[in-house]
N, C-alpha and C positions, 0 to 999 in steps of 0.2 A: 694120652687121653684125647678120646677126640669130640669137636665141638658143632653141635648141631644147635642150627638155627633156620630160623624159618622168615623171611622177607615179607612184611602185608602186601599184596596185591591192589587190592581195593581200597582206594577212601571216600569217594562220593562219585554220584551216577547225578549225571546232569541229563535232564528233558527239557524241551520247549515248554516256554510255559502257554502259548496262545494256540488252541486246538489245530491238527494239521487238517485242511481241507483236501478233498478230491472226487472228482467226479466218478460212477461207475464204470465197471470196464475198465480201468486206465492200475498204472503201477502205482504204490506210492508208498517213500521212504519215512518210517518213523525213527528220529533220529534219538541216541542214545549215548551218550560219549559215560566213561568213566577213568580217575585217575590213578597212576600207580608209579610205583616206585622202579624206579628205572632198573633192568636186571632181575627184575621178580621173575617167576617160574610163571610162566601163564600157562601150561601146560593143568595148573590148580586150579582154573580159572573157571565157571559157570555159569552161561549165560543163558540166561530164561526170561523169553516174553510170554506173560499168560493173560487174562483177559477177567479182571471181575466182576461181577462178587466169586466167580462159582472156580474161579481160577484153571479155566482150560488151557491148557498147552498150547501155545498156539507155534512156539519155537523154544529148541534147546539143542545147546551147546557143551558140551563137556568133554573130559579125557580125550583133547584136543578133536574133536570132530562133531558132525552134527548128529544129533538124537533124537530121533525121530519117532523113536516106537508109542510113545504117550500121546503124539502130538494128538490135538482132537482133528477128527475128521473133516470139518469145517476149511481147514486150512492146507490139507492135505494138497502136495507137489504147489502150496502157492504161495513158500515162502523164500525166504532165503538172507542170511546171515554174511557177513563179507570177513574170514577167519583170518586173512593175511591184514585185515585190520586192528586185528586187536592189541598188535603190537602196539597201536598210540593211541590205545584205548576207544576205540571205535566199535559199539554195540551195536550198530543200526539195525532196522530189521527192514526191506524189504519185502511188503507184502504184494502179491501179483492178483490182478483181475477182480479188483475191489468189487465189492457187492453190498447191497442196501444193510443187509442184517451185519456184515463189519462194523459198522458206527456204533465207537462207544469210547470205552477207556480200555487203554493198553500199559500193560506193568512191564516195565523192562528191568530185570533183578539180574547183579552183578553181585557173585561171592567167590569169596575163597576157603579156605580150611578158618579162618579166623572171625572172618567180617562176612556180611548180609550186607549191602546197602540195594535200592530199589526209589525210581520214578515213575511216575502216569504220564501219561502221554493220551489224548482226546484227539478220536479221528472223526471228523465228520463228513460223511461221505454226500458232496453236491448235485442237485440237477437229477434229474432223470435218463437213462435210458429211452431214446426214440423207439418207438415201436410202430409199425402203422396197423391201424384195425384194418381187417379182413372184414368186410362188408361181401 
């Protein structure tokens, strides 16, 4: 007889709690950690950062590699996920070449076959862009 079992992945998604600032133009990491039991399959693993209320895609992760076909447009080639991180529970998201309409709340959701857990994370994007007027 043989015995199947399934290991939790997931038990809590930790976020910063004090909004992450950054200038336009510039890179900037929103961090995302989650805990798990050491030996789990993470190959189960799910990582999705989306953006509410309207919940756009802005990054996913699954069946070990990145998933891109939902992502919304907005975000398209300016993200990026760090996968040989997630061994010690490392969800960051790396967004590239920050822009004004970025600023807001970011959901970072970590699941498995079992468990849903999810944080916000508040990015406020500083400062302006120099531009000179053309007189």
């Amino acid at each position: 007889m043989a015995a199947l079992f399934f290991v939790a992945v997931c038990v809590a998604v930790t976020v910063p709690r004090s909004p992450v600032t950054s200038p336009p133009g510039s890179d900037v990491t929103l961090d995302c950690s989650f805990s798990y039991k050491a030996g789990a399959d993470l190959t189960r693993v799910v990582v999705t950062w989306q953006r509410p209320p309207d919940d756009h895609v802005v990054h996913s992760f699954y069946y070990g590699r990145d998933q891109l076909a939902l992502q919304n447009e907005a975000y398209r080639n300016r993200t990026q996920l760090f996968p040989e991180q997630l061994s010690v529970g490392n969800a960051t998201l790396r967004l590239k070449q920050v822009r004004g309409e970025d600023e807001g709340w970011y959901t970072c959701a970590v699941t498995n076959q079992v468990e849903n857990t999810r944080g916000d994370v508040r990015l406020i994007v500083a400062g302006k862009r120099c531009s000179e007027d053309i007189i």
